[in-house]
N, C-alpha and C positions, 0 to 999 in steps of 0.2 A: 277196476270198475266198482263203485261204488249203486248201492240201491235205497231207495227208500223206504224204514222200515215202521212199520207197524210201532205205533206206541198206545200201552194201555190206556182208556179212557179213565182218568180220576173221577171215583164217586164220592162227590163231595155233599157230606154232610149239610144239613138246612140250615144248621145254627153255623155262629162264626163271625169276619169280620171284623171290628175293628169298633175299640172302646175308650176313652180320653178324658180322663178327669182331672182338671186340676194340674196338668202336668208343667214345669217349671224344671229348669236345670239355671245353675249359678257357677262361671268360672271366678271362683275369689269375687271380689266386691261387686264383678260383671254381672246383670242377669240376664242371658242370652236367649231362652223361653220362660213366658211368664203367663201362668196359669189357661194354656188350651185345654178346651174340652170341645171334643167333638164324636159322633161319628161316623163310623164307614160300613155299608152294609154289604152282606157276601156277595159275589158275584159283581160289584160296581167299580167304574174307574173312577176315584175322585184324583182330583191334580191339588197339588199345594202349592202356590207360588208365592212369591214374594222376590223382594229381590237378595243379593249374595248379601250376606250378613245378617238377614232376618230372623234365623235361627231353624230354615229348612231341615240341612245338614243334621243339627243338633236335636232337631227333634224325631230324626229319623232312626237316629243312631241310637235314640233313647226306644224308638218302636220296636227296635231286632234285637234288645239285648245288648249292643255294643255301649252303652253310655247309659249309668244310673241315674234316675230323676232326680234332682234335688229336694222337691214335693212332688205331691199326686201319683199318679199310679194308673196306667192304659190297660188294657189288656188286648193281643191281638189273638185271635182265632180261640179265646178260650183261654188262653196262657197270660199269667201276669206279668207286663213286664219288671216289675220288684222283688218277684219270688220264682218265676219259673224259668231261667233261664237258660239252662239247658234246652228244655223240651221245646221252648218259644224258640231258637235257633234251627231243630228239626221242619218246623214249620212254615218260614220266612225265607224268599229269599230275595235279595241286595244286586242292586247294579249302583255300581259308585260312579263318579263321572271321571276317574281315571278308570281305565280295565284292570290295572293291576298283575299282570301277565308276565311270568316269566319269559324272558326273550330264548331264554337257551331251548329250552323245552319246547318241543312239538305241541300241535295243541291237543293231540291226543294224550301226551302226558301230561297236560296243564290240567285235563279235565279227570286225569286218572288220580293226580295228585287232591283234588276240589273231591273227587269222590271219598277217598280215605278219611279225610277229614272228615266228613260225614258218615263215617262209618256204614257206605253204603255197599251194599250186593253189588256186584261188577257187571256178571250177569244178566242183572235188572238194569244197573244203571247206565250200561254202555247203551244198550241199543237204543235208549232214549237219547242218549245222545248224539248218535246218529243220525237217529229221525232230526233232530235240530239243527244238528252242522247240515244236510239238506235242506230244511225248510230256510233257512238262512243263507244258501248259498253257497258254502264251504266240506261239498259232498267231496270228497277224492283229495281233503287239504290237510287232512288230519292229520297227516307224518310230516307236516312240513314243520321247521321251526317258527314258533311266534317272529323270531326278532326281523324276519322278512316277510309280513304282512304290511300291509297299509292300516291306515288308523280304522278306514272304515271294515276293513275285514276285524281289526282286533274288538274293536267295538260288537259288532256279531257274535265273536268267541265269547266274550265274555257275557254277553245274553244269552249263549247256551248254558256258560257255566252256573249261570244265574237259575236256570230251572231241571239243571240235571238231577236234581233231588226231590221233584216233583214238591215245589212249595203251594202251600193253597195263598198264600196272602205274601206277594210281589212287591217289594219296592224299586220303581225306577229311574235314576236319577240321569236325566237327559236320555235318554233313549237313543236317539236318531241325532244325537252329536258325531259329525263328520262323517255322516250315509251321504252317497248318493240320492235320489230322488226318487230310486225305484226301489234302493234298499229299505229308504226310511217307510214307505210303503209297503212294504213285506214287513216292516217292523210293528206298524201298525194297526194292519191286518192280524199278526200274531195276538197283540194285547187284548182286538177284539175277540178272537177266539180263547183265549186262557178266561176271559171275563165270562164269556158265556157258558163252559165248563163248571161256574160257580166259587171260579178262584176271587180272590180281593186283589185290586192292586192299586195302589196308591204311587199317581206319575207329577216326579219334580220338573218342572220343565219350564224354558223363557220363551218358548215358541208358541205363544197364545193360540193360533191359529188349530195348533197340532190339540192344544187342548181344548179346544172348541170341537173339535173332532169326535176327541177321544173320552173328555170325559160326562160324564151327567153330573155330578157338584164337584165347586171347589171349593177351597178355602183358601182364603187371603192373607197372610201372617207378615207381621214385622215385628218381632219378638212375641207380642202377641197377638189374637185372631182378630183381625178388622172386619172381615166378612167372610160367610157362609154363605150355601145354596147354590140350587143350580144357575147351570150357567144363564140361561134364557131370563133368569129371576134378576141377575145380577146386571143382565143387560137392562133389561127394565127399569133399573134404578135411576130416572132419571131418564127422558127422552131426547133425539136429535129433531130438529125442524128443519130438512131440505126443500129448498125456497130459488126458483127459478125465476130471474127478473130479464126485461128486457135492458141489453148493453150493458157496461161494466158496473158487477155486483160491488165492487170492491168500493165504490161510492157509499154505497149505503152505511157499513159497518160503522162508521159515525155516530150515526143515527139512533142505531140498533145499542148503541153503548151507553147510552143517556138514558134506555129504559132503568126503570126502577130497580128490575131485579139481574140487571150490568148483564148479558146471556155472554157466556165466551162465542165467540164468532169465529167461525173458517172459512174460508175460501176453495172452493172445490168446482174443478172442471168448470170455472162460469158460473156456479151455484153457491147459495151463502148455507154453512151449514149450523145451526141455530143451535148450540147446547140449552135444555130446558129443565129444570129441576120441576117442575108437572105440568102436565100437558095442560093445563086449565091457561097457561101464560101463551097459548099460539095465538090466538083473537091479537092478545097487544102486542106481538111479532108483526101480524100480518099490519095489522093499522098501522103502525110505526111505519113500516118500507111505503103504505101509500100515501100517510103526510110527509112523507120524506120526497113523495114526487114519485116514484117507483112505479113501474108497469108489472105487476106480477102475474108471470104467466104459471106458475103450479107452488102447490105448498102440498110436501109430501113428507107425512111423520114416519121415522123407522125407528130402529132400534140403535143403539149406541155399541160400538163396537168394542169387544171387550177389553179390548186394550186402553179405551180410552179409561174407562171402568177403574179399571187396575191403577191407570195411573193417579187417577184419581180421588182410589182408596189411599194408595201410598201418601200422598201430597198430604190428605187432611189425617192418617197415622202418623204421621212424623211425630216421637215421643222428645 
């Protein structure tokens, strides 16, 4: 029988965070990141997306110490990553989007072994990670061997392994890659709690959704930064016009294509949805669908959905 144990609250210092200048890595003639500067302040979730190839990966591996800049120079939590390398690894800790998990090994020795390495107290660091194999689900699983878990249980272990060291500034790459729906919820749920402790963490992830969640800014990258800010700001970039007619809207979009400034147009439940680079262009929308013949029964502006956002960045990034 297994219990759930008590783990110390981290007093995390006010200063910290996360610092970006300049940073650039080159594989031979490649230049895979090219000069990010941002940053991340304590206690915040920012997401960095982009898509595979962008240079996520690479510029993460450059944040923990695993990969030297080519140029520029970050620092996270205080630590350089060009000069402090040791100490920046004390500090940091990595969720890769393989778990990386010895199969032979129980995961009580997968995490005894992750401790060593870390040259950490056993003492201290087991019952933290207890407390986690609980709050994760995997209370009473500890002596089992890894190589008969499911993905989603491995994926767990290795987000205990990920904070058994109590790091202040977390990196997470997919997080909630192959959870369940209650798991990916417990997952978080976590992030929001480690964030408000005053940790940093900086979440990779494709599931926009999850980062509309979870983080307050992101950053856009395709070797280099395309966009910054928060999410709400980024939505803003540019509004939607949801435009309710009477009978088939799909008539209209003809119409709507001959304006001056071409709006992309969808088709939604019976509604046309109006992409608008500024809301000053909804007057020549609305007129448009009524010389068009158009009965409009609502014209309702939202916000643009961050997906759309994204891909959007991507399209006019293309180097």
């Amino acid at each position: 029988m297994t219990h759930s144990l008590p783990v110390p609250r981290v007093e995390v210092p006010p200063q910290g965070g996360i610092r970006v200048r300049g940073l650039a890595k080159r594989f031979g003639e490649r230049l895979a990141v090219e000069g990010l500067t941002f940053d991340v302040r304590p206690g915040e979730v920012f997401g960095l997306l982009g898509p595979n190839g962008a240079g996520k990966t690479t510029t993460v591996r450059m944040l923990t110490g695993l990969l030297r800049p080519s140029e520029g120079d970050a620092e996270v939590w205080g630590h350089s990553v060009t000069r402090d390398g040791e100490s920046l690894r004390k500090v940091v800790g990595l969720l890769t989007e393989q778990p990386g998990l010895y199969d032979r090994l129980t995961a009580r020795e997968n995490l005894r072994f992750f401790m060593k390495l870390h040259e950490l107290d056993e003492a201290t660091a087991w019952p933290r990670a207890l407390h986690y194999l609980e709050r994760f689900g995997l209370g009473g699983r500890e002596n089992e061997a890894c190589g008969g878990f499911s993905k989603g249980m491995r994926q767990k272990l290795a987000i205990v392994r990920t904070l058994v060291h109590d790091p202040r500034v977390i990196f997470l790459d997919e997080p909630t890659s192959g959870l369940d729906p209650e798991s990916a919820r417990t997952v978080r749920d976590a992030v929001a709690e480690l964030a408000s402790e005053g940790r940093t963490i900086v979440l990779c992830s494709h599931n926009l959704s999850e980062v509309e969640r979870l983080c307050e800014r992101v950053a856009v990258v395709r070797r280099r930064l395309l966009a910054l800010g928060p999410v709400r700001e980024l939505r803003r970039s540019g509004q939607a016009l949801d435009v309710r007619v009477e009978g088939d809207a799909e008539v209209f979009r003809p119409a709507l294509a001959r304006l001056p400034f071409a709006p992309n147009v969808l088709l939604e439940g019976g509604r046309l949805r109006v992409m608008l680079a500024d809301e000053a262009q909804a007057p020549d929308v609305v007129a448009c669908l009524v010389a068009a013949g158009a009965r409009v029964h609502s014209v309702v502006p939202s916000q643009r959905p961050l997906e759309e956002v994204y891909l959007d960045l991507l399209k006019d990034g293309v180097a």
